[in-house]
BARO-663057 format. One record per residue: x, y, z of N, C-alpha, C in turn. Coordinates in pm, 1 decimal, decimal comma. Example, Ala and Ser with C-alpha at 12.3 -4.5 7.8 and 13.67 -1.06 7.14 Angstrom:
nxx:nyy:nzz:caxx:cayy:cazz:cxx:cyy:czz
1319,0:-569,0:780,0:1230,0:-450,0:780,0:1320,0:-330,0:780,0
1285,0:-225,0:708,0:1367,0:-106,0:714,0:1290,0:3,0:787,0
END
This chain:
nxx:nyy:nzz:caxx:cayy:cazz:cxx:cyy:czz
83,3:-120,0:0,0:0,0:0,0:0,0:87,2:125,6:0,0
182,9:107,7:79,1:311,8:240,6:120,3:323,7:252,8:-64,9
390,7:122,3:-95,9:460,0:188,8:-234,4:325,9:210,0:-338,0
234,7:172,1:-367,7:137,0:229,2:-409,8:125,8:392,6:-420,5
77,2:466,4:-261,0:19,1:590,3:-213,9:236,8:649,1:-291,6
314,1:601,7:-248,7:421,8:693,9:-290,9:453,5:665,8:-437,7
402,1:562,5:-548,3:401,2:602,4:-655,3:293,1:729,7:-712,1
183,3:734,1:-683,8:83,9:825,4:-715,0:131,3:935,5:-674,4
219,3:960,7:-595,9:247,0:1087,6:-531,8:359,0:1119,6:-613,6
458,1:1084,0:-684,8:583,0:1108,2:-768,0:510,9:1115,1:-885,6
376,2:1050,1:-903,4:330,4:1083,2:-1025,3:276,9:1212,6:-1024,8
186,4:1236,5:-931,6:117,0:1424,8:-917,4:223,0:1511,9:-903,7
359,4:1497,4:-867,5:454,9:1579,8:-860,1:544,3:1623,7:-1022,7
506,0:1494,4:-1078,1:621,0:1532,6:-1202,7:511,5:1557,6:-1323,3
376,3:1550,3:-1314,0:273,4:1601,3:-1349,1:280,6:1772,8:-1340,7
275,6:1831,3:-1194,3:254,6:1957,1:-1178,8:406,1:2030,2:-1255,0
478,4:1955,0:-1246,9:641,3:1994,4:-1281,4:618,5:2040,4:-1422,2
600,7:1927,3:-1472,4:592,8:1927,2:-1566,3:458,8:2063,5:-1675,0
309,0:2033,6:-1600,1:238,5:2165,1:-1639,9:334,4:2274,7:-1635,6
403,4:2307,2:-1515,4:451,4:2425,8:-1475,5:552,8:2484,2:-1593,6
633,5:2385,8:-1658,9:734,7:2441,3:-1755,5:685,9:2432,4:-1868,4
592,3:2403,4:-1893,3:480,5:2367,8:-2072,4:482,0:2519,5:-2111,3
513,5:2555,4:-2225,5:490,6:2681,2:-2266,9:324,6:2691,4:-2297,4
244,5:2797,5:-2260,9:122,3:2789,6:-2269,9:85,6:2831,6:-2385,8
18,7:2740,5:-2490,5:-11,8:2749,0:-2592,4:-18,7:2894,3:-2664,2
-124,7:2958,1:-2611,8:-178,1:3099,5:-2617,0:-34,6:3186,7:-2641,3
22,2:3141,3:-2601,4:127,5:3297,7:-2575,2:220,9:3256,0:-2724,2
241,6:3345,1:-2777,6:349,3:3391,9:-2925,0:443,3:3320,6:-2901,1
526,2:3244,5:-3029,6:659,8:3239,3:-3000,2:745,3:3358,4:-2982,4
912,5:3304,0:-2935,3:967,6:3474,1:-2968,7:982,9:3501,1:-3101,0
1008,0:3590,7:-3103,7:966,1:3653,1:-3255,1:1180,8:3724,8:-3233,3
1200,8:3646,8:-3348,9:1397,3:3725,4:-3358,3:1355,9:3853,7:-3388,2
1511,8:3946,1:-3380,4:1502,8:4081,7:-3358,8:1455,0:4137,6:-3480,6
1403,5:4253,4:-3505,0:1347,9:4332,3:-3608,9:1363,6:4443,7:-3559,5
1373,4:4541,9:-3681,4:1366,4:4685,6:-3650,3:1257,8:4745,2:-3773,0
1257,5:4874,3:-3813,3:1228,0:4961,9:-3930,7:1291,1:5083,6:-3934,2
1270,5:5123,7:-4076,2:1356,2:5246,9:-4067,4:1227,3:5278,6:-4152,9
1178,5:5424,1:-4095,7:1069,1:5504,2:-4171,3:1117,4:5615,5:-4212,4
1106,0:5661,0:-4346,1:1171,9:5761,6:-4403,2:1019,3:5892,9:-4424,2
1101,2:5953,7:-4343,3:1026,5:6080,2:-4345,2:1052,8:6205,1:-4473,0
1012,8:6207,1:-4587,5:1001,0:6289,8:-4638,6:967,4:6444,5:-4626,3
1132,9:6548,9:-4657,3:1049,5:6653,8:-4655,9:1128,5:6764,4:-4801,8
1055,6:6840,9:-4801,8:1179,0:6971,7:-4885,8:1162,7:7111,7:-4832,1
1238,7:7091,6:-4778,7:1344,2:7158,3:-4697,8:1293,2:7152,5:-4515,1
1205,9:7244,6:-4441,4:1129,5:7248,3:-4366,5:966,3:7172,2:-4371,9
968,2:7191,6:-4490,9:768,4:7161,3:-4503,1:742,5:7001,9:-4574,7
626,0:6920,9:-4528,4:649,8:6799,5:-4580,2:633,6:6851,1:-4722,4
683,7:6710,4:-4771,6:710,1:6633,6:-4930,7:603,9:6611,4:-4987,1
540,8:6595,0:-5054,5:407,4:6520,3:-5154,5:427,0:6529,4:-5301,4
393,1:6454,5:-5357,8:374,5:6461,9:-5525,6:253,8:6523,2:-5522,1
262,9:6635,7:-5636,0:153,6:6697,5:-5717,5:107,0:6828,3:-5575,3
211,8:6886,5:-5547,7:243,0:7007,6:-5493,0:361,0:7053,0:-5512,7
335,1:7192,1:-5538,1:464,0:7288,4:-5601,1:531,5:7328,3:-5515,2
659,1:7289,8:-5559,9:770,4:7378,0:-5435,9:899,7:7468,6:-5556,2
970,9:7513,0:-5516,3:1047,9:7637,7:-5554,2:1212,4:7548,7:-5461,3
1313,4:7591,9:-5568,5:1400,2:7527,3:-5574,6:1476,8:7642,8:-5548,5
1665,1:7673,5:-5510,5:1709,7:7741,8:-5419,1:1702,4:7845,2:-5535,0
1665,9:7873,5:-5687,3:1673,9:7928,8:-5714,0:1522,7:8011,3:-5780,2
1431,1:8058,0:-5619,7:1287,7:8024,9:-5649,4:1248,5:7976,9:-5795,8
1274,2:7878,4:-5834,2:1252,8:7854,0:-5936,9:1105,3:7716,1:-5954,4
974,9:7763,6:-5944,1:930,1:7677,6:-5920,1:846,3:7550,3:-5952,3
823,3:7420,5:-5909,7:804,9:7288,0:-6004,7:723,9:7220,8:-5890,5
652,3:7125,5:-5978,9:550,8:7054,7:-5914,4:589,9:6905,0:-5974,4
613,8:6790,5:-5891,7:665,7:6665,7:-5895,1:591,1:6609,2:-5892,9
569,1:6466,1:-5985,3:415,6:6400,6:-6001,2:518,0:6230,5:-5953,6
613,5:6245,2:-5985,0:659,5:6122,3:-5930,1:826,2:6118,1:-5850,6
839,2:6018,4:-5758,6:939,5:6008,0:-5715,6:971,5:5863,1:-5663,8
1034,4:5768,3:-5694,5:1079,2:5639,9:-5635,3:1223,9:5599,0:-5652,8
1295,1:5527,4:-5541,9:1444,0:5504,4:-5537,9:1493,3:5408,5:-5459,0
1593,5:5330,9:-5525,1:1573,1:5218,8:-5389,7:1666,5:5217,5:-5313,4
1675,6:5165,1:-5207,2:1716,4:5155,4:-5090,7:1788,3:5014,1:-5081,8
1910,0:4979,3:-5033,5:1945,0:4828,7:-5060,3:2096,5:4837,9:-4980,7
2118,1:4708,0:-4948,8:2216,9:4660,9:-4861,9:2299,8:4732,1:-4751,5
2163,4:4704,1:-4612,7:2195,8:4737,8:-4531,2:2227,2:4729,8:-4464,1
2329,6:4810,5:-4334,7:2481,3:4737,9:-4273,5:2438,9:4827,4:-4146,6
2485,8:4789,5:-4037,2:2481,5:4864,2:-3913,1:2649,2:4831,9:-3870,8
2633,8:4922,7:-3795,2:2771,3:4941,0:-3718,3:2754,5:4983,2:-3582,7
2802,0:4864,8:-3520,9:2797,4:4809,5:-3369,0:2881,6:4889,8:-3287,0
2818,2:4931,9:-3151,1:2853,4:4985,7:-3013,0:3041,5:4952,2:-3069,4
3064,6:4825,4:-3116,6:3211,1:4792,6:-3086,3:3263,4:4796,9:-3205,3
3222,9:4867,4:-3297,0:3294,3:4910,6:-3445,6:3257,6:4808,4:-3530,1
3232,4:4691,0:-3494,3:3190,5:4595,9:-3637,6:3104,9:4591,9:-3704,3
3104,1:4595,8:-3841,9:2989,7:4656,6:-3919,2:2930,6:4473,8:-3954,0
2766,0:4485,7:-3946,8:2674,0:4426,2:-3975,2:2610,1:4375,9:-4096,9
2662,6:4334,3:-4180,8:2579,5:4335,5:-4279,2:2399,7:4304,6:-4327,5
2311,6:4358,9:-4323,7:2195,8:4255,9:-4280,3:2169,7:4195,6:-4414,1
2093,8:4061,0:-4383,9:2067,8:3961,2:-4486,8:2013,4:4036,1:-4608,6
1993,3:3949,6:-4707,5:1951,6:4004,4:-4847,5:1825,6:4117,1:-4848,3
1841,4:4220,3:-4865,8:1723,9:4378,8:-4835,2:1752,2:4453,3:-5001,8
1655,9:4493,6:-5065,3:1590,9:4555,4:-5129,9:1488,6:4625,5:-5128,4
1480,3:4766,3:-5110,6:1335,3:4831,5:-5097,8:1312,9:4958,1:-5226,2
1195,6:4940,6:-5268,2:1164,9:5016,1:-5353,6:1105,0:5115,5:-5309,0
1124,8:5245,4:-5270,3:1049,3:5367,9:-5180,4:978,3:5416,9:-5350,7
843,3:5423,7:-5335,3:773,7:5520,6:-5415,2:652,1:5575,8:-5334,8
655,9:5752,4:-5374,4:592,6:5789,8:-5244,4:464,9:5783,9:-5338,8
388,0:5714,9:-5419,7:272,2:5726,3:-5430,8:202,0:5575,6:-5352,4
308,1:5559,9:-5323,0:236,2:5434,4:-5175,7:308,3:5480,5:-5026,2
250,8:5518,4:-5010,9:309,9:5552,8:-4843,6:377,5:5429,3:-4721,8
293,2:5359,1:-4818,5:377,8:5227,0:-4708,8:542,7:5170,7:-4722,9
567,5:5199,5:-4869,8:719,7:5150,5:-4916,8:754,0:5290,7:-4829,1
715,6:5355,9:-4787,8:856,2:5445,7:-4707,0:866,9:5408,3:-4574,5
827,1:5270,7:-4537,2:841,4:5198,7:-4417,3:888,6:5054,2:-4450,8
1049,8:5079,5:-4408,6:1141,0:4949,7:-4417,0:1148,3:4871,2:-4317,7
1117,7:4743,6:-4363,6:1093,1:4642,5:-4269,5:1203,8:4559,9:-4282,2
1302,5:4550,8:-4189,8:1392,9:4420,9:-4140,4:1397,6:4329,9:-4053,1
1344,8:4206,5:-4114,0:1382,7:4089,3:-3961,7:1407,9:3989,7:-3994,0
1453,7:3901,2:-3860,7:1518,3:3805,1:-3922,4:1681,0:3784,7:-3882,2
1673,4:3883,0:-3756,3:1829,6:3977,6:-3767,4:1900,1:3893,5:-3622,2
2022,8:3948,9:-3600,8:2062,2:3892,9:-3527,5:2087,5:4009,1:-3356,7
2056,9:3943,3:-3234,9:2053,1:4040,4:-3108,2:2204,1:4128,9:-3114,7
2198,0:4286,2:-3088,4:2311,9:4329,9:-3072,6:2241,2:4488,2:-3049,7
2355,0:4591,0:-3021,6:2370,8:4733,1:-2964,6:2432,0:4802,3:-3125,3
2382,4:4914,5:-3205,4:2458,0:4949,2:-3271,4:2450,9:5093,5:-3294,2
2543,9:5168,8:-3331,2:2519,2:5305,7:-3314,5:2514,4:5442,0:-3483,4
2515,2:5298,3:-3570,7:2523,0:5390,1:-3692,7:2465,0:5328,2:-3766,1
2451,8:5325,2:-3900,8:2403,8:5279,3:-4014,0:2441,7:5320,8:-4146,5
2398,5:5216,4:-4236,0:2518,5:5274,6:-4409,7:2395,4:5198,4:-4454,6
2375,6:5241,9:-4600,4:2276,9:5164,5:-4719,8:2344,5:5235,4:-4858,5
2304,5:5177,8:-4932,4:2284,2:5177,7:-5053,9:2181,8:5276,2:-5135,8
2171,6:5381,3:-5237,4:2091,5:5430,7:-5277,3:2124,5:5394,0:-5411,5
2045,6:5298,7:-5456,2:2051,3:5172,1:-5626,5:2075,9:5043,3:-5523,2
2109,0:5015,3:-5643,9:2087,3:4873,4:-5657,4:2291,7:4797,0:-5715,3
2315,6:4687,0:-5637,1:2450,5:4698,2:-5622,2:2484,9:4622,7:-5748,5
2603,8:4608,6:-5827,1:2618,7:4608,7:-5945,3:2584,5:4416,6:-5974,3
2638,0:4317,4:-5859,2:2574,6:4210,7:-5835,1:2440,3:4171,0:-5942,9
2364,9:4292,6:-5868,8:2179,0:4250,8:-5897,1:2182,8:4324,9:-6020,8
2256,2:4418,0:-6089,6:2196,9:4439,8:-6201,3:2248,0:4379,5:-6353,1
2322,5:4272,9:-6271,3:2344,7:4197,5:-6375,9:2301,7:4016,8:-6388,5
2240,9:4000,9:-6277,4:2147,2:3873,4:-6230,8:2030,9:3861,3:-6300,4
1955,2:3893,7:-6416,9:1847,8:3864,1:-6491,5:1723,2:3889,9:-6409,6
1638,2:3856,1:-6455,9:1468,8:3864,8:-6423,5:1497,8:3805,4:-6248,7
1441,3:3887,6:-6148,6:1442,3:3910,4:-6041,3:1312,2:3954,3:-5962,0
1279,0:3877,1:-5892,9:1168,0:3927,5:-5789,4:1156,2:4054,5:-5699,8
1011,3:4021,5:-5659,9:996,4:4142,1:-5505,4:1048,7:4276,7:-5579,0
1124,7:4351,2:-5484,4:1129,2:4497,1:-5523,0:1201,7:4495,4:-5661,0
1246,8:4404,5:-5655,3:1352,1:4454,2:-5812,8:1273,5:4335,4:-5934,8
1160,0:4357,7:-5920,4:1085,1:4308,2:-6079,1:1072,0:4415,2:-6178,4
1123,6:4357,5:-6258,5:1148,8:4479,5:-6399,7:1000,6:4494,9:-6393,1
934,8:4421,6:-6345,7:720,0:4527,8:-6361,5:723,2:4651,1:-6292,5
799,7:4630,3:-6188,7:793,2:4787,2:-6078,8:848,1:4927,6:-6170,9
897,9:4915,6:-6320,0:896,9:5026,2:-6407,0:1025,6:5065,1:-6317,7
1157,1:5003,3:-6256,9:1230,7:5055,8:-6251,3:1409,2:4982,1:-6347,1
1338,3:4956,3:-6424,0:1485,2:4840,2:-6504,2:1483,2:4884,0:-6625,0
1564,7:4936,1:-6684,0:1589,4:4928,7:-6835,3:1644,0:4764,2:-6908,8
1570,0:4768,8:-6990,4:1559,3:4662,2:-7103,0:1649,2:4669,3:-7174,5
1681,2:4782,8:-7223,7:1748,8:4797,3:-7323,2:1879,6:4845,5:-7286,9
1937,4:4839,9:-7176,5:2046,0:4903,7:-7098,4:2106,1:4813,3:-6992,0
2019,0:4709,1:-6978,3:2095,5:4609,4:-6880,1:2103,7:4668,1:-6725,4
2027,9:4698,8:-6634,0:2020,0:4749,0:-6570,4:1889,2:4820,6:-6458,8
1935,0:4857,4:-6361,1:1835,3:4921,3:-6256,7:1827,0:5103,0:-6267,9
1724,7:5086,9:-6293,4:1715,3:5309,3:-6242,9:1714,2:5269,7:-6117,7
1811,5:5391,5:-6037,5:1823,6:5426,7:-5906,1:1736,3:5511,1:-5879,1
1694,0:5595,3:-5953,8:1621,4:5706,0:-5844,8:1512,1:5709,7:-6000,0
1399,7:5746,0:-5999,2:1377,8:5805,3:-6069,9:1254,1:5955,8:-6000,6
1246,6:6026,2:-6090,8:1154,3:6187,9:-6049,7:1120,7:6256,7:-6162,8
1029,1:6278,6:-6194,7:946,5:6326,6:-6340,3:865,0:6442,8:-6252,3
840,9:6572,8:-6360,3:731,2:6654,9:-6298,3:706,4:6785,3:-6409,3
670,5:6868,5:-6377,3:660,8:7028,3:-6454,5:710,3:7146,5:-6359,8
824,9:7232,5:-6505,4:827,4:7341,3:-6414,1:772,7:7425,2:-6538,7
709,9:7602,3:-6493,1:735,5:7616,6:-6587,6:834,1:7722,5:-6624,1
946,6:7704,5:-6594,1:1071,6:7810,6:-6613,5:1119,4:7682,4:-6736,4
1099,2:7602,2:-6796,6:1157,4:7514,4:-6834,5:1143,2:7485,2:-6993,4
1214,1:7522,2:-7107,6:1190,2:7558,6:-7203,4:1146,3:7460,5:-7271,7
1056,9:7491,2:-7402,3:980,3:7387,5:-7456,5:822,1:7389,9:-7427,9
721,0:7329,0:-7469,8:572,9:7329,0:-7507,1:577,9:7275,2:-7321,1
642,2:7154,0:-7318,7:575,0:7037,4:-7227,9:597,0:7105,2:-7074,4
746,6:7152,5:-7093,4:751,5:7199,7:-6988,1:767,4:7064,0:-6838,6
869,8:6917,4:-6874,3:832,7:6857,4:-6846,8:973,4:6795,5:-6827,6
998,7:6779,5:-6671,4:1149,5:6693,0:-6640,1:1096,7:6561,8:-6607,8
1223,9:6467,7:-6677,7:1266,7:6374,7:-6621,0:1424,6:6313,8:-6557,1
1438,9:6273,6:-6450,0:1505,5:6244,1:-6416,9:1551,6:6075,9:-6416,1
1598,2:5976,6:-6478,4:1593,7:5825,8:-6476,7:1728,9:5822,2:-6422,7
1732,2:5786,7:-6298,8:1935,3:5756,5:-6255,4:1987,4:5657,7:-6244,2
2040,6:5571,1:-6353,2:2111,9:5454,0:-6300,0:2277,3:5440,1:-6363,5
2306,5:5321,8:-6338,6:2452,4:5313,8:-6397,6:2526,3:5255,1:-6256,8
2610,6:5162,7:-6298,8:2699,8:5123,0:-6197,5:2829,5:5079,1:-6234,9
2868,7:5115,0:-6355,7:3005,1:5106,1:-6432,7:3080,7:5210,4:-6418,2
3221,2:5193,0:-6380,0:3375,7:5263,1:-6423,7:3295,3:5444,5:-6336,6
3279,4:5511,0:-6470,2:3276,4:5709,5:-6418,9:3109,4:5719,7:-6432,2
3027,3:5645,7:-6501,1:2867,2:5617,9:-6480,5:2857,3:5534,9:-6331,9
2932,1:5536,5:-6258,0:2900,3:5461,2:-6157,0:2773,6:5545,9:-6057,5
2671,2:5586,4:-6035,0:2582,6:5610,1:-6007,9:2485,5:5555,1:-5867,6
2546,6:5449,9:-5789,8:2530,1:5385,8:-5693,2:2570,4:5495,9:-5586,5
2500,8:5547,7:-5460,0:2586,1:5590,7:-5371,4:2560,4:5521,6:-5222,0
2673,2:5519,6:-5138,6:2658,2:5510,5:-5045,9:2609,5:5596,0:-4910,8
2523,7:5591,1:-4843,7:2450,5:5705,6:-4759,5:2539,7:5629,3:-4602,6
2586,0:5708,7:-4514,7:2613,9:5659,0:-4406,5:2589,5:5767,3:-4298,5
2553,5:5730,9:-4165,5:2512,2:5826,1:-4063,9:2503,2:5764,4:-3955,9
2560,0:5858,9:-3817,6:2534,6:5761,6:-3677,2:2422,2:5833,7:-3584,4
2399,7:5779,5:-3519,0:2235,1:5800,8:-3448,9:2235,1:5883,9:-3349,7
2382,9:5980,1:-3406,6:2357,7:6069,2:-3279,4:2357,1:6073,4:-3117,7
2455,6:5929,5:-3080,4:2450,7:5929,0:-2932,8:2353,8:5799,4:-2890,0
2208,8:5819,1:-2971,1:2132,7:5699,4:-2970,2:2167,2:5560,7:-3008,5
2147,7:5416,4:-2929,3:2161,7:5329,6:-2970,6:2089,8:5245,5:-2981,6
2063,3:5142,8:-3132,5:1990,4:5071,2:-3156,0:1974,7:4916,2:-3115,0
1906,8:4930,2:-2951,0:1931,6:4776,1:-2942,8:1827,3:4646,4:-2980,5
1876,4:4574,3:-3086,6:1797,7:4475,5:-3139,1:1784,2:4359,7:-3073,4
1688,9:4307,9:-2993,2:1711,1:4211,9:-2913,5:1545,7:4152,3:-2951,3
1556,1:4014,2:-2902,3:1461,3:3899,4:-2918,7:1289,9:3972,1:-2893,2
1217,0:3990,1:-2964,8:1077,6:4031,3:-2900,6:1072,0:4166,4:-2920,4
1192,9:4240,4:-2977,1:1172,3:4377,9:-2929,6:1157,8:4463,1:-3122,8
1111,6:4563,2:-3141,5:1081,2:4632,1:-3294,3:1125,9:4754,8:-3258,3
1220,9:4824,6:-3246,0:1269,9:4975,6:-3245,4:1216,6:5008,5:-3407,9
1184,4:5141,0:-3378,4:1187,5:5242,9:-3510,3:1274,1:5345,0:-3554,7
1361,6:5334,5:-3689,5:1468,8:5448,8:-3664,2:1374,9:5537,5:-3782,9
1372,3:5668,8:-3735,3:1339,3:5760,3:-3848,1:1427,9:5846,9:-3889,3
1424,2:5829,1:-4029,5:1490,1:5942,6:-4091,0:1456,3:6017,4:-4174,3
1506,1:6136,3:-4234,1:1444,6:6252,1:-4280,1:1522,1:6234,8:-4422,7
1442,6:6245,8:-4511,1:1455,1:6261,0:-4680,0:1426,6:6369,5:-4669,5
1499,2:6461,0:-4718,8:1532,5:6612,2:-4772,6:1491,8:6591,7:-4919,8
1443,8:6590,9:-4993,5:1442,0:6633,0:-5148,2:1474,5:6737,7:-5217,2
1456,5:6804,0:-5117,7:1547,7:6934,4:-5188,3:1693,2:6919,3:-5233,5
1774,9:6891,8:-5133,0:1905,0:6797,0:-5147,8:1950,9:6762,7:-5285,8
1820,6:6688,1:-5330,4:1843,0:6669,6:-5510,7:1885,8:6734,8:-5611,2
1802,0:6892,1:-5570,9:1828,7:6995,1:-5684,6:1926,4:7096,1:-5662,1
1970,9:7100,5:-5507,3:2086,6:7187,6:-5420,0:2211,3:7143,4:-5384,1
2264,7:7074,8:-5342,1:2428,1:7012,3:-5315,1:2444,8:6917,2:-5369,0
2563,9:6871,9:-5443,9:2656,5:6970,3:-5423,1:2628,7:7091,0:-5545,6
2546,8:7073,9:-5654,5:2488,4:7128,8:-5793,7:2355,2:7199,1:-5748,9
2306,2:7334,4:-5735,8:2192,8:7361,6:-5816,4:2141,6:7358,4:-5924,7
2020,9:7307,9:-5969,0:1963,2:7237,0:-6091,7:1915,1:7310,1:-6091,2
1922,1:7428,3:-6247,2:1877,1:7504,3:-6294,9:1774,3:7507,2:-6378,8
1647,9:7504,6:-6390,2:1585,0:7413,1:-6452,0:1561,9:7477,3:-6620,1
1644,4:7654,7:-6593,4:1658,9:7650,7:-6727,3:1741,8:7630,4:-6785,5
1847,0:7610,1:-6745,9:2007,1:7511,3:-6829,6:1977,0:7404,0:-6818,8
1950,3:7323,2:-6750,3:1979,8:7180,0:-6713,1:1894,4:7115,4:-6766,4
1983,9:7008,3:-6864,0:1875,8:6907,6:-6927,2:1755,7:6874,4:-6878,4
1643,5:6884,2:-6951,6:1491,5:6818,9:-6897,9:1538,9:6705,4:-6891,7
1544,3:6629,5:-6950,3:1556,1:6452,7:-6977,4:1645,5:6385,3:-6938,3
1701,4:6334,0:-6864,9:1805,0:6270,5:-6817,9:1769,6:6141,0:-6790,2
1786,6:6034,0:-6923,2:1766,4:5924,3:-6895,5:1815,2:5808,6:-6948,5
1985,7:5851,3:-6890,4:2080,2:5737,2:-6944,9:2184,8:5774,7:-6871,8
2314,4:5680,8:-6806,5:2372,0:5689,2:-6767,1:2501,3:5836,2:-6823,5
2546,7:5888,0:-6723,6:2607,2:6002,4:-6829,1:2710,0:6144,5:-6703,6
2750,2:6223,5:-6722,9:2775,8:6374,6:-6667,6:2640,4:6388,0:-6580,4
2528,4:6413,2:-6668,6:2428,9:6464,0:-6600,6:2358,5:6343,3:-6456,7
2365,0:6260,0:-6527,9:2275,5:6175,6:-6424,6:2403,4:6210,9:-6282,8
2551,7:6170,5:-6335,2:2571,2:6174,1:-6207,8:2574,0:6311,5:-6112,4
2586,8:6412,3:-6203,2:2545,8:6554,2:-6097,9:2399,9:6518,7:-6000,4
2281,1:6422,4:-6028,5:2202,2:6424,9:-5967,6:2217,2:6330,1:-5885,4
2311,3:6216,6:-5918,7:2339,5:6131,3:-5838,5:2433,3:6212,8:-5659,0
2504,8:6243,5:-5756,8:2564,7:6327,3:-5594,5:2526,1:6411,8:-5499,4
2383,8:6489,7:-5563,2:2290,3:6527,9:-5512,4:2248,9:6426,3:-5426,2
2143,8:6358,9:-5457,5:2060,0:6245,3:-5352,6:2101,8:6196,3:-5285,8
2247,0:6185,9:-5283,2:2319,2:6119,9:-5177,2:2320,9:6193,2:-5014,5
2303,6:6297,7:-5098,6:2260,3:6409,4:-4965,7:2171,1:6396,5:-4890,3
2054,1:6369,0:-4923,8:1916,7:6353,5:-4902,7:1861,0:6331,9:-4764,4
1993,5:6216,7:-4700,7:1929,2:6135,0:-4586,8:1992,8:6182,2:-4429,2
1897,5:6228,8:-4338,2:1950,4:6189,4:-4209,8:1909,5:6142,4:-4124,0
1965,1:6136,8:-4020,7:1897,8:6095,7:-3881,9:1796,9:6138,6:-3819,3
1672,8:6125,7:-3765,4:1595,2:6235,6:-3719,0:1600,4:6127,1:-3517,9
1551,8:6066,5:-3513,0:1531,9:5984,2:-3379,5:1503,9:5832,6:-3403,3
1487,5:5733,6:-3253,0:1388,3:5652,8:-3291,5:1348,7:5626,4:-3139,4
1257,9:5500,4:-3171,0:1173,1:5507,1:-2999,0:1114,2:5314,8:-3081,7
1109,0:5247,0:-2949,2:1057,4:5166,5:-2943,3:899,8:5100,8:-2942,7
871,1:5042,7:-3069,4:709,9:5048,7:-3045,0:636,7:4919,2:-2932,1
END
């Protein structure tokens, strides 16, 4: 009877033990680290929008009906100097969807980091890898066919200081060869702030797109000299290329 009543009793014990460490269904797995980076559009002080007129440093003024550019291979740089590379990232920002100006990374690995570097194009790798998914499908109207290649930035609009009937810029920026090299690198640190990516947790870094930037440093774009059309690798594209590189900074971030 003794060993009876003391088996039942090692059994209710490694029973309750056992409930006690069961992960309870209901509750989430952990979810690995993730962040975003939301790009805040503005020119200069006042927000950004397509199909509102703004005036360029030389009041010169134009109304932008389009703007998209991508964003790609992104690297952090750790509390302890080692730079991060994060896994395979491509983003296509076009502000006539408001949501591509919210970059989503996960998948990542736990760490402290205090800066960040990306890509503005597409790295010479991918533009020579053929028919390609997700952000870089030649459907997204950002690949030349006939050029072998990715547009980096593109921006179309009306000014009318701008000679001719149409009155009508385009901007197409790509190229990643030799003095057309047209790729730039954007890099910036968080200002003191640090980004810690850890298991369960989604920080938000925001940063501020200047667009103005485009038509002001290191070149003002004159919109009555300066080619309307720019849509081939060349002199001109890269004056705008060195522009946009400008574009990006730090503004804050905060944990959601």
């Amino acid at each position: 009877m003794k060993k009876i009543k003391l088996f039942y009793i090692l059994l209710f014990s490694t029973t309750i033990a056992f409930t006690s460490c069961k992960k309870d269904d209901d509750e989430p797995d952990d979810v690995a680290p993730q962040f975003s980076v939301e790009l805040d559009h503005l020119f200069g002080s006042e927000e950004f929008h397509l199909d509102s007129t703004y005036s360029n440093a030389l009041t010169q003024p134009f109304t932008p009906s389009m703007l998209k550019y991508y964003v790609s291979n992104v690297t952090l740089i750790g509390t302890d100097n080692v730079e991060y590379k994060l896994p395979d990232n491509y983003f296509l920002v076009n502000l006539s969807d408001p949501e591509s100006a919210v970059l989503n990374l996960t998948g990542l690995k736990s760490g402290t980091y205090r800066a960040i570097q990306f890509l503005v194009g597409v790295d010479s790798t991918r533009n020579v890898s053929g028919a390609q998914t997700g952000a870089l499908d030649p459907g997204k109207g950002m690949f030349w066919d006939w050029n072998t290649g990715y547009v980096f930035f593109k921006m179309e609009g009306t000014s009318p200081v701008i000679p001719g009937a149409s009155q009508f810029f385009e901007y197409h920026i790509g190229g990643f060869q030799g003095a057309n090299n047209n790729i730039r690198q954007v890099n910036f640190d968080f200002n003191g702030d640090i980004l810690n990516l850890a298991v369960n947790r989604h920080p938000e870094v925001h940063v501020i797109v200047d667009v103005q930037q485009a038509f002001y440093d290191p070149t003002i774009i004159d919109f009555t000299t300066f080619p309307s059309s720019v849509v081939m690798p060349g002199p001109d594209a890269t004056v705008i290329a060195d522009n946009y590189r400008d574009m990006f900074s730090y503004d804050h971030m905060h944990d959601d």
